[in-house]
N, C-alpha and C positions, 0 to 999 in steps of 0.2 A: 071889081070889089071882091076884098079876098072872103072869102067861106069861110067858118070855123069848121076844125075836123069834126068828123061826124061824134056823134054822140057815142063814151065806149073804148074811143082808138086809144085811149092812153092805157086800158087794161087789155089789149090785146096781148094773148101770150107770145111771148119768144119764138123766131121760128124753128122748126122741125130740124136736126140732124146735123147744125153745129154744138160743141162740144161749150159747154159753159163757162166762164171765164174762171179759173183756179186761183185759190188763196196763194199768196207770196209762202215762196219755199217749203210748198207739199207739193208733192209728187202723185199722178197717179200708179197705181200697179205696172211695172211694166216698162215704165219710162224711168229716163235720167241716162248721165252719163257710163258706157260700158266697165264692171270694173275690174281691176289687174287680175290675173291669173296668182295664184298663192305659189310663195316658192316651196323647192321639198327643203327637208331639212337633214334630209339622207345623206351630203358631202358633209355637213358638220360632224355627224354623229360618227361616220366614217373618220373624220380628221381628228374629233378628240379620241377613239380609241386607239387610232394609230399612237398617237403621241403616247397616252398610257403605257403600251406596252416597250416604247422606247425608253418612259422612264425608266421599267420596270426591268426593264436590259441592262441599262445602267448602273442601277444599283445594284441588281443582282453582278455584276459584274465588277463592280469596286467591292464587296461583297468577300468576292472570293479572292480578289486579287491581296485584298489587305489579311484575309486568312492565312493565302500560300504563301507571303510574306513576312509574316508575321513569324517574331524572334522564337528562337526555340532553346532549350537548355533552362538550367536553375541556375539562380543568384548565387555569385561569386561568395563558393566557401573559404574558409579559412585551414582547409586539410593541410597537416603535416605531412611531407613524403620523405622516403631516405635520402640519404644523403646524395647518394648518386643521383638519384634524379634530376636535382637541379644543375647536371650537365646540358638540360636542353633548357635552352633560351627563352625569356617569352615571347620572342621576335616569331621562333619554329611555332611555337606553339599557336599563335596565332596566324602563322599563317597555313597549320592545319585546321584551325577552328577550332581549338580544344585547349581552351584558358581555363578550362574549371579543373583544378586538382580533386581527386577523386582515390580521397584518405581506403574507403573498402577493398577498393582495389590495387593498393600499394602496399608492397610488404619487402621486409630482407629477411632471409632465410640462409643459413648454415649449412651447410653441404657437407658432405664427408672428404669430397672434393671443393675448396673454395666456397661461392658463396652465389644465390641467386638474387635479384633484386626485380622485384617486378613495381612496376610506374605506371598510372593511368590516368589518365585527364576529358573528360567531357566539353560539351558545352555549355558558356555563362551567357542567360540572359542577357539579352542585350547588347550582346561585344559582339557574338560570332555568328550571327545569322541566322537564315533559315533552314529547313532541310535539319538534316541531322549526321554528327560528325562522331566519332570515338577514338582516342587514340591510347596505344599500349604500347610499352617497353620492354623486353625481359634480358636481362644482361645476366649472362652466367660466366663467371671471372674466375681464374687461378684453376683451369681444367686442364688436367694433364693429357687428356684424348679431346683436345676441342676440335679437331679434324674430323672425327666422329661425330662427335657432337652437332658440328656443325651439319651433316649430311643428317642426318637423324631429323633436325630441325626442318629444313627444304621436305623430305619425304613425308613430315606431319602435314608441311602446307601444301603438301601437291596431292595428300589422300582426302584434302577439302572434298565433301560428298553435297556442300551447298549447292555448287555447280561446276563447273569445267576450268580447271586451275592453269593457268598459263603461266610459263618459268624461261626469264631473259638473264642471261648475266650482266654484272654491271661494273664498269671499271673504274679506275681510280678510289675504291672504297675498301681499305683494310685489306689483307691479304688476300680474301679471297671474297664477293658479294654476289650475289642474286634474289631478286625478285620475282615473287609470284602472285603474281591476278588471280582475284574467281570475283568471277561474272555471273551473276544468277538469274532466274526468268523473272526474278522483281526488280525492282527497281536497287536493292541490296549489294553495294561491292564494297571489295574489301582489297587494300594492295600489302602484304610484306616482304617487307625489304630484312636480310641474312646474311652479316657480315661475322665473320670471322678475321680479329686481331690478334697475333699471338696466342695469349689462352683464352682467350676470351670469345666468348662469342656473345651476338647483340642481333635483337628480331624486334624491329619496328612493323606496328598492324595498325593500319589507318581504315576507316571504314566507316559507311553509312550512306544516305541517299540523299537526293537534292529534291526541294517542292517545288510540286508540278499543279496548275490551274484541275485538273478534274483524278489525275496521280498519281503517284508518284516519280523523278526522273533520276534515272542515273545518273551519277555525277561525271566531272569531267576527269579521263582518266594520267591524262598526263597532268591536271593541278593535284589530283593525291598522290601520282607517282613521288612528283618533285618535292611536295610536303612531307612524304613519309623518307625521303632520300635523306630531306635537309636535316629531320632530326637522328636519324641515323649516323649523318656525319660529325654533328655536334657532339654525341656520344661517344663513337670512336675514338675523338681526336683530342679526348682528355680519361682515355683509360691508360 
């Protein structure tokens, strides 16, 4: 026959050194799943300034490049020049880069001997590029010593003090032609060409420098050679 438990057992406390049953989803101190390590964030910060400064490359770089690029000369004037002048073509003219007539510096003048004509033409916005171009004519016509004359001329361009003058002759141009370069420690050259026809003599001076990214750069010397030739010949070949 079975016993009832003693009087009491049902308030016996719990025993001694297990841990209590825990509420659904708390945790004690201590416990739970281990968690992730934090990432750094040092290769982002790293990658977005790279890239900044790559932009920054960029534009500074289109920057300069649309600068040194960028047209030079003023808007196509309307200057009258003498008559002679319009012995050079606009074909020559453009392909010295000097469309813009440049009325100040074009005169005819009366000699006691014949007659001088001085012609000059710049750069027009937007036609002739960058860098910078000048170009001048001077025709001295009806000289009775133009042999003189003519060496007189060459020895003004070779006492150039800008920089070190170099002097070639050149054939098939008028009876007698040469050219002389100076070359300076800037980027500044200048080429004229010195023909003597008959009485006449003719000095084409083509000159200036070409843009450079950080400064200036010399231009190339055989395209102003052959530019300042071509207007030279045009002039000759209708005196």
């Amino acid at each position: 026959m079975n016993q009832p438990p003693p009087h009491g057992w049902h308030r016996q406390p719990p025993q001694q050194g297990w841990p209590q049953q825990q509420q659904p989803g708390w945790q004690q101190p201590g416990w739970g799943p281990p968690q992730p390590p934090k990432k750094s964030k040092a290769p982002l910060v790293v990658g977005l300034v790279a890239g900044v400064l790559v932009l920054a490359g960029v534009i500074t770089g289109l920057v300069l490049y649309l600068d040194v690029n960028k047209d030079s000369g003023t808007s196509k004037r309307a200057d009258k020049l003498p008559s002679m002048c319009g012995n050079i073509s606009e074909a020559a003219l453009a392909k010295a880069r000097t469309t813009n007539p440049n009325g100040l510096g074009s005169r005819e003048t009366k000699l006691s001997e014949g007659t001088r004509t001085s012609c000059s033409w710049n750069q027009t916005k937007g036609v002739d590029g960058s860098g910078v171009r000048s170009s001048n004519v001077y025709v001295s016509s009806g000289q009775e010593q133009a042999e003189t004359d003519f060496d007189r001329v060459v020895a003004q361009n070779m006492a150039n003090n800008q920089g070190t003058p170099q002097q070639k002759p050149l054939e098939g141009l008028g009876d007698e032609a040469t050219a002389v370069l100076v070359e300076t420690k800037s980027a500044f050259t200048e080429i004229s060409i010195i023909v003597r026809k008959g009485d006449a003599v003719v000095e084409v001076d083509l000159s200036g420098w070409d843009a450079g990214i950080f400064t200036n750069a010399k231009p190339d010397v055989a395209e102003l050679e052959a530019a300042a030739r071509g207007m030279a010949e045009e002039m000759v070949a209708k005196l």
